[in-house]
MISE-581766 format. One record per residue: residue number from 1; residue in one letter; x, y, z of N, C-alpha, C in turn. Coordinates in steps of 0.001 Angstrom, whole numbers. Layout:
N
+-----+------+---------+---------+---------+---------+---------+---------+---------+---------+---------+
: seq : type :     n_X :     n_Y :     n_Z :    ca_X :    ca_Y :    ca_Z :     c_X :     c_Y :     c_Z :
+-----+------+---------+---------+---------+---------+---------+---------+---------+---------+---------+
: NUM :    a :       X :       Y :       Z :       X :       Y :       Z :       X :       Y :       Z :
...
+-----+------+---------+---------+---------+---------+---------+---------+---------+---------+---------+
# end
This chain:
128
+-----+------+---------+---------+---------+---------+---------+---------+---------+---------+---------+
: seq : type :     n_X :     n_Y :     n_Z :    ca_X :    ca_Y :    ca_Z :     c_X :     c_Y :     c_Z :
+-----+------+---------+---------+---------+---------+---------+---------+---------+---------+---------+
:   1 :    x :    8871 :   44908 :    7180 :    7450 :   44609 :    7244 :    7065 :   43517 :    6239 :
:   2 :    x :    7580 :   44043 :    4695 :    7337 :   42600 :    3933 :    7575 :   41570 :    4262 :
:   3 :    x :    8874 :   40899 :    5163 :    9552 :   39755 :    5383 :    8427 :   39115 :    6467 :
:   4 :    x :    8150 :   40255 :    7423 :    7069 :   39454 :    8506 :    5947 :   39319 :    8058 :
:   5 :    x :    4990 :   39679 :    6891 :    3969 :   39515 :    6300 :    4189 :   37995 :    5616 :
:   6 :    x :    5716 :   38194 :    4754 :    5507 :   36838 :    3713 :    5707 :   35758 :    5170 :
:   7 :    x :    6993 :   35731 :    5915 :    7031 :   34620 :    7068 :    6018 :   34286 :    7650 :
:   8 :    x :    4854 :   34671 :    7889 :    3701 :   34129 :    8256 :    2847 :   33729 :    7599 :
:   9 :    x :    2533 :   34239 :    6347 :    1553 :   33657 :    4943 :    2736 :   32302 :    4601 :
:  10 :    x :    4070 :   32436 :    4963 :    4417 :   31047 :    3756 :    4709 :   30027 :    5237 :
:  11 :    x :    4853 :   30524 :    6508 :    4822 :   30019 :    8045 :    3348 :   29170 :    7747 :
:  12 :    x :    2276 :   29554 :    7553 :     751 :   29191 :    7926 :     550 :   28578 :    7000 :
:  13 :    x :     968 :   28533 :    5394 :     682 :   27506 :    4552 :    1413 :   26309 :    4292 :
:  14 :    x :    3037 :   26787 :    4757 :    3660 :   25244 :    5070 :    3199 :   24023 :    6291 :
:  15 :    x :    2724 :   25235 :    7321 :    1975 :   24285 :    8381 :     957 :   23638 :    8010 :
:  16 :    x :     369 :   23852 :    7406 :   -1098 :   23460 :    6117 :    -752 :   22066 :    5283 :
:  17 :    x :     152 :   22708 :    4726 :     948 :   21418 :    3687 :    1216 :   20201 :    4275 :
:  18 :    x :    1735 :   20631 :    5240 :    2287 :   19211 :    6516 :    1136 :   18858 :    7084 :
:  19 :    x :     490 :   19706 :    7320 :    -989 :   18756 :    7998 :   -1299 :   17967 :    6995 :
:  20 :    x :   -1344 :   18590 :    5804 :   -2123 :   17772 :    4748 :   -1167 :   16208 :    4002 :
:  21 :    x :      -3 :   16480 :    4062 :     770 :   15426 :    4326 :     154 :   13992 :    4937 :
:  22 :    x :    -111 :   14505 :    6267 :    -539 :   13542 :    7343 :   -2225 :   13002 :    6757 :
:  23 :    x :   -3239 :   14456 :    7171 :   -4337 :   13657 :    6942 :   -4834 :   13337 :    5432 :
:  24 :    x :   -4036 :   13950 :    4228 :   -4670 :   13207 :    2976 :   -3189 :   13277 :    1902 :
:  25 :    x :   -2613 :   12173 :    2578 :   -1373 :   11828 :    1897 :   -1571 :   11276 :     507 :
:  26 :    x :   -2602 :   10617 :     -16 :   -3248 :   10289 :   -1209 :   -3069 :   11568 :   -2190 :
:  27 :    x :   -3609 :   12953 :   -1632 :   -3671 :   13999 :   -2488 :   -2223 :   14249 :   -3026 :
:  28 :    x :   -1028 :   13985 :   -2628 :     310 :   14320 :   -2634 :     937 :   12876 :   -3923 :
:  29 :    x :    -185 :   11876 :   -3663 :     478 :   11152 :   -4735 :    1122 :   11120 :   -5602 :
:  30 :    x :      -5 :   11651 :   -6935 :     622 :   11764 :   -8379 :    1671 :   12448 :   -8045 :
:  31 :    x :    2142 :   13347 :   -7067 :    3259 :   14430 :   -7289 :    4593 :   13598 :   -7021 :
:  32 :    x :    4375 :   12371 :   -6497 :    5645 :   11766 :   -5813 :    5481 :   11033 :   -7170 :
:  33 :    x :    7697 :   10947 :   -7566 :    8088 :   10165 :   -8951 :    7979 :    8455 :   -8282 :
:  34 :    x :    7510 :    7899 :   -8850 :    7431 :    5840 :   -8803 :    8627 :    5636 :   -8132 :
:  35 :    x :    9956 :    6259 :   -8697 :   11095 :    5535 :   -7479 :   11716 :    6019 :   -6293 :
:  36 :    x :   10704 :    6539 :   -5336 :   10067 :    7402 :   -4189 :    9077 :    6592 :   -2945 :
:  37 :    x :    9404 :    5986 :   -2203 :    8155 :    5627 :   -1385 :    7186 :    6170 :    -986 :
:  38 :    x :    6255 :    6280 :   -1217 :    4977 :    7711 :   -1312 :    4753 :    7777 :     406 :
:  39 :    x :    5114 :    6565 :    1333 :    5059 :    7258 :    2742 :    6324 :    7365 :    3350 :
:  40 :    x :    7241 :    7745 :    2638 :    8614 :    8390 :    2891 :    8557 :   10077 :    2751 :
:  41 :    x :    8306 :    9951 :    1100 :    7979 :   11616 :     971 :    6970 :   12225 :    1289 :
:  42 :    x :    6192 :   11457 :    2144 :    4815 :   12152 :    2738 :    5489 :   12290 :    4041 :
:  43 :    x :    6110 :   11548 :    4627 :    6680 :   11914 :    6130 :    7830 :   12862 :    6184 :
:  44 :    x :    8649 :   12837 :    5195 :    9903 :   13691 :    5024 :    9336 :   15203 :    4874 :
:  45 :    x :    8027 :   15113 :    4067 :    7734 :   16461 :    3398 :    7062 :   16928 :    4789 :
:  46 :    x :    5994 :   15962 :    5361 :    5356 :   16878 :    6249 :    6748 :   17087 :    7252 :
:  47 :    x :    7142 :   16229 :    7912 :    8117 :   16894 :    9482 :    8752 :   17908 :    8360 :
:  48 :    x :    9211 :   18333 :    7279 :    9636 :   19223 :    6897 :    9134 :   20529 :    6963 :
:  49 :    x :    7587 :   20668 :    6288 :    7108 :   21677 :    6002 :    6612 :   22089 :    7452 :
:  50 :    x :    6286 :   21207 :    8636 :    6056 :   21813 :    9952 :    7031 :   22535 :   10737 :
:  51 :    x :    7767 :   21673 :   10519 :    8964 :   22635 :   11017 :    9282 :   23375 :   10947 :
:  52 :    x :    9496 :   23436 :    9553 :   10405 :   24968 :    8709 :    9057 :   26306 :    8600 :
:  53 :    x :    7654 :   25811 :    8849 :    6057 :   27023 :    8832 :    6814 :   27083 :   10450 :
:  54 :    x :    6690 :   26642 :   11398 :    6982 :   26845 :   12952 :    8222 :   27624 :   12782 :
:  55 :    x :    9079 :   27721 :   12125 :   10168 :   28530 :   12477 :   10391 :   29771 :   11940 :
:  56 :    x :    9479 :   29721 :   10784 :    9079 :   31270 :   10039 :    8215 :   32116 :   11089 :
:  57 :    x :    7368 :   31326 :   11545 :    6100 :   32080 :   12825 :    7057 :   32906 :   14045 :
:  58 :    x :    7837 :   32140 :   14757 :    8945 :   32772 :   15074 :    9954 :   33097 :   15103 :
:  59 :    x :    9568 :   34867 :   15422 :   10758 :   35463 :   15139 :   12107 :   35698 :   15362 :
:  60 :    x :   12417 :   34855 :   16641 :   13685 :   34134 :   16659 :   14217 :   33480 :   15907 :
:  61 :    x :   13647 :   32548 :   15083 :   14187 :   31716 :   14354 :   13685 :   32323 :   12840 :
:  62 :    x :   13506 :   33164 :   12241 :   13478 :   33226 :   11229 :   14473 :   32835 :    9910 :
:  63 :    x :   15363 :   33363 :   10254 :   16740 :   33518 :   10026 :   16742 :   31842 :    9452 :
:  64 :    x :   16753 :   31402 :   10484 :   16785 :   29722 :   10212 :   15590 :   29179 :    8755 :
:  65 :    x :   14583 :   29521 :    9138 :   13167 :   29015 :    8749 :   13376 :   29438 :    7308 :
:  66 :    x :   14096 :   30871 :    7091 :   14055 :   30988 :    5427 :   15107 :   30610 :    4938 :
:  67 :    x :   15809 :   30013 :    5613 :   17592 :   29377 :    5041 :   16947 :   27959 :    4693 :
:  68 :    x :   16044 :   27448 :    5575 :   15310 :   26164 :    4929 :   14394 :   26077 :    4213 :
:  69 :    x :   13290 :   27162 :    4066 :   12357 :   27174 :    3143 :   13790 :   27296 :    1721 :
:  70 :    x :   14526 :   28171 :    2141 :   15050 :   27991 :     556 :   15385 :   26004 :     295 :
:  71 :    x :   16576 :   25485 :    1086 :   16777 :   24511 :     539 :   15375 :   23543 :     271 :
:  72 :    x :   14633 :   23682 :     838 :   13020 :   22886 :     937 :   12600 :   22937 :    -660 :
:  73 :    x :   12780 :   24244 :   -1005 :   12104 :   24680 :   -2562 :   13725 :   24364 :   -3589 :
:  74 :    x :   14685 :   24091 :   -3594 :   15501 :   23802 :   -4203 :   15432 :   21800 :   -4017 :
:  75 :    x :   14826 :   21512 :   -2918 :   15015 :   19859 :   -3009 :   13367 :   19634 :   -3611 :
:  76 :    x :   12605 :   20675 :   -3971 :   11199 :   20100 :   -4578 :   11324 :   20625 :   -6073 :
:  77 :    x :   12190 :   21338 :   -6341 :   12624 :   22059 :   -7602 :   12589 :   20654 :   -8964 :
:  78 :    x :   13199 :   19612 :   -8512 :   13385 :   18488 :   -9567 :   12142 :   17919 :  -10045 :
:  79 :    x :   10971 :   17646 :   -8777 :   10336 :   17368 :   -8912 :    9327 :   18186 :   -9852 :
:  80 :    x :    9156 :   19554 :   -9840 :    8548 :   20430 :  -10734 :    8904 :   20345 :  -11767 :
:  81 :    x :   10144 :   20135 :  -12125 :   10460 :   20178 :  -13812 :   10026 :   18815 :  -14367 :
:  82 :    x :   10027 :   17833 :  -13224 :    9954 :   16477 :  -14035 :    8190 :   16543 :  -13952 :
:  83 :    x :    7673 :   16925 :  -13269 :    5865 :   17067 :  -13648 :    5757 :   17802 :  -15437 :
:  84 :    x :    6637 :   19238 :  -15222 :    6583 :   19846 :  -16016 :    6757 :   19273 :  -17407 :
:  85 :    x :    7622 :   18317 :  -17594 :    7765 :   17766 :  -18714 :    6984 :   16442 :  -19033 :
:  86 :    x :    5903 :   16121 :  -18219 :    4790 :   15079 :  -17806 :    4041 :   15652 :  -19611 :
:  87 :    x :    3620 :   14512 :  -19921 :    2485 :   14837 :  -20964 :     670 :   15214 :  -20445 :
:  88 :    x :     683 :   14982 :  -19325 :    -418 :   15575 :  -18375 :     205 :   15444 :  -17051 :
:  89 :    x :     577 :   17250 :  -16776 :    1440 :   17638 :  -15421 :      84 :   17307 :  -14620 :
:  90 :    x :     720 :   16832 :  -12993 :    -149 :   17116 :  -12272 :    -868 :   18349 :  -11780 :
:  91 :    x :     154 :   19387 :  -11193 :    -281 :   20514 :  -11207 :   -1392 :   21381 :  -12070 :
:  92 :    x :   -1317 :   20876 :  -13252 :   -2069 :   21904 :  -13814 :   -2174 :   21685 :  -15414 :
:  93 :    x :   -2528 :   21886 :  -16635 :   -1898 :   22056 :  -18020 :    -993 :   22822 :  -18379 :
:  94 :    x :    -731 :   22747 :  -19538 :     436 :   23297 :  -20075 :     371 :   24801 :  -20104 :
:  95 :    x :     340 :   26134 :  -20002 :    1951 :   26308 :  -19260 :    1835 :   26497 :  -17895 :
:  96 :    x :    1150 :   25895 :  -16861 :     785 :   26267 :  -15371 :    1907 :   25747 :  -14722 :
:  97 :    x :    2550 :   24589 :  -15489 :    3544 :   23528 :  -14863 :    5265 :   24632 :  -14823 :
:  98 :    x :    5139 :   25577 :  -15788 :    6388 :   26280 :  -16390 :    6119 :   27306 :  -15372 :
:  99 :    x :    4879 :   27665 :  -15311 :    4856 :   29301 :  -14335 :    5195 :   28267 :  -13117 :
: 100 :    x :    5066 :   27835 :  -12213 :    4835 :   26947 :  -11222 :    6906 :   26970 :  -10707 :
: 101 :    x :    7312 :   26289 :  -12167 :    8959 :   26981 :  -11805 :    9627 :   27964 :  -11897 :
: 102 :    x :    8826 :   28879 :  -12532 :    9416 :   30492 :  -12652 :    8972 :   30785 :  -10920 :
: 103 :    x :    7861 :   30545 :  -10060 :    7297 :   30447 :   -8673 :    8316 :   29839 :   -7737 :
: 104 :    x :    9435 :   29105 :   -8642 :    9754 :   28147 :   -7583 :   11207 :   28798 :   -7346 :
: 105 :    x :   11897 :   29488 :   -8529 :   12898 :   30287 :   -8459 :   12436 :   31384 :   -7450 :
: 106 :    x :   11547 :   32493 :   -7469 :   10904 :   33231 :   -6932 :   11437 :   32790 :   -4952 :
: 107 :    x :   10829 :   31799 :   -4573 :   10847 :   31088 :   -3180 :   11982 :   30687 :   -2904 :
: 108 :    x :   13512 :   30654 :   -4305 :   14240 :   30079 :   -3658 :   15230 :   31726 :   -2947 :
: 109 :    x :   15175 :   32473 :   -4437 :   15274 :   33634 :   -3637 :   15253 :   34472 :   -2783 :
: 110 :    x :   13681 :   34066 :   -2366 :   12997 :   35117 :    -986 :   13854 :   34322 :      -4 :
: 111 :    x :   14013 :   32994 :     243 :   14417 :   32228 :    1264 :   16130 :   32486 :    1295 :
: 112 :    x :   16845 :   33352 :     220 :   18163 :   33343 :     296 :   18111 :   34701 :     667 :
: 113 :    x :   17180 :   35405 :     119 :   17093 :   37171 :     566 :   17071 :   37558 :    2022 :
: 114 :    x :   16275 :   36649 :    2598 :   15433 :   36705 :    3850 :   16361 :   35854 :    4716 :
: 115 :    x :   17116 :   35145 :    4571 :   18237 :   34626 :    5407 :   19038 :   35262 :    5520 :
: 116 :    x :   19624 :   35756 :    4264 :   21742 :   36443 :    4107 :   21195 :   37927 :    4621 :
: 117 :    x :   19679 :   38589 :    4615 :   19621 :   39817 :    5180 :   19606 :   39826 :    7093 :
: 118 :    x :   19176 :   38521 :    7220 :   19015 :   38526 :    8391 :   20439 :   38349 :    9287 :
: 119 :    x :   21043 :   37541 :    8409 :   22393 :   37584 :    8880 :   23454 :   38171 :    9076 :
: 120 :    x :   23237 :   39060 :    7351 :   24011 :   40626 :    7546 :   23436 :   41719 :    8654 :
: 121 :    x :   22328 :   41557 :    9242 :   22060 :   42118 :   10698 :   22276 :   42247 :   11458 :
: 122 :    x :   22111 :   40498 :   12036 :   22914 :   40371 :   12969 :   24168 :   40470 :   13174 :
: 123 :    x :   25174 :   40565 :   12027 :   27124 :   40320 :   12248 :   26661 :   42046 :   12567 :
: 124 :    x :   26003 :   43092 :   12082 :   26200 :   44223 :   12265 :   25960 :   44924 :   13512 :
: 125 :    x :   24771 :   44084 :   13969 :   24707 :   44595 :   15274 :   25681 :   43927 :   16430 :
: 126 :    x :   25770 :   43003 :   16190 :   26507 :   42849 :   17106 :   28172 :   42908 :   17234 :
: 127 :    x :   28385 :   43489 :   16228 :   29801 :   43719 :   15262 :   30729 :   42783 :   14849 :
: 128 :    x :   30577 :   41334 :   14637 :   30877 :   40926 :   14129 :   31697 :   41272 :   12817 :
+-----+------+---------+---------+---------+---------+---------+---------+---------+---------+---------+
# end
């Protein structure tokens, strides 16, 4: 029950993210580092985050959707520490930028929990 509660709260806000990608790619700025094309990682991030919210929503593909939300939050992971060590983080002040990666460990987990369980499922049911 938890897994289908979080797959749709983190399904509906990655779809969010990616919209917001598209219509206010400006807001995503400061977060992108200078040697980054800011409409590279606005296009990479949104087809990312749509995809990977669409594949959490269904439950066929879950399995998939949290094997990528994890790598998704392990390839935005660099970027958090390097805000974090910003003398004015974007995210937030000082220590919002530190909780923000203790959050980010958190997501990479659920997305490794919520995959390798889904997988140890399936080899079981079907006996693999």
């Amino acid at each position: 029950m938890l897994k289908k509660v979080l797959s749709i709260i983190f399904g509906v806000l990655l779809i969010l993210g990616g919209i917001g990608h598209i219509a206010s790619p400006e807001f995503y700025s400061p977060m992108i580092p200078s040697f980054i094309p800011e409409w590279l990682a606005n296009a990479l991030a949104a087809i990312s985050e749509l995809i990977i919210g669409a594949l959490l929503l269904l439950p066929k593909y879950r399995k998939q959707g949290w094997l990528l939300f994890m790598l998704l939050m392990i390839a935005f992971l660099p970027i958090h520490i390097w805000d974090a060590f910003k003398e004015t983080p974007v995210i937030g002040p000082h220590p919002i930028p530190t909780i923000r990666i203790v959050f980010q460990f958190v997501f990479i987990f659920l997305g490794w929990k919520f995959s390798r369980k889904e997988i140890l499922s399936n080899e079981s049911v079907s006996g693999n």
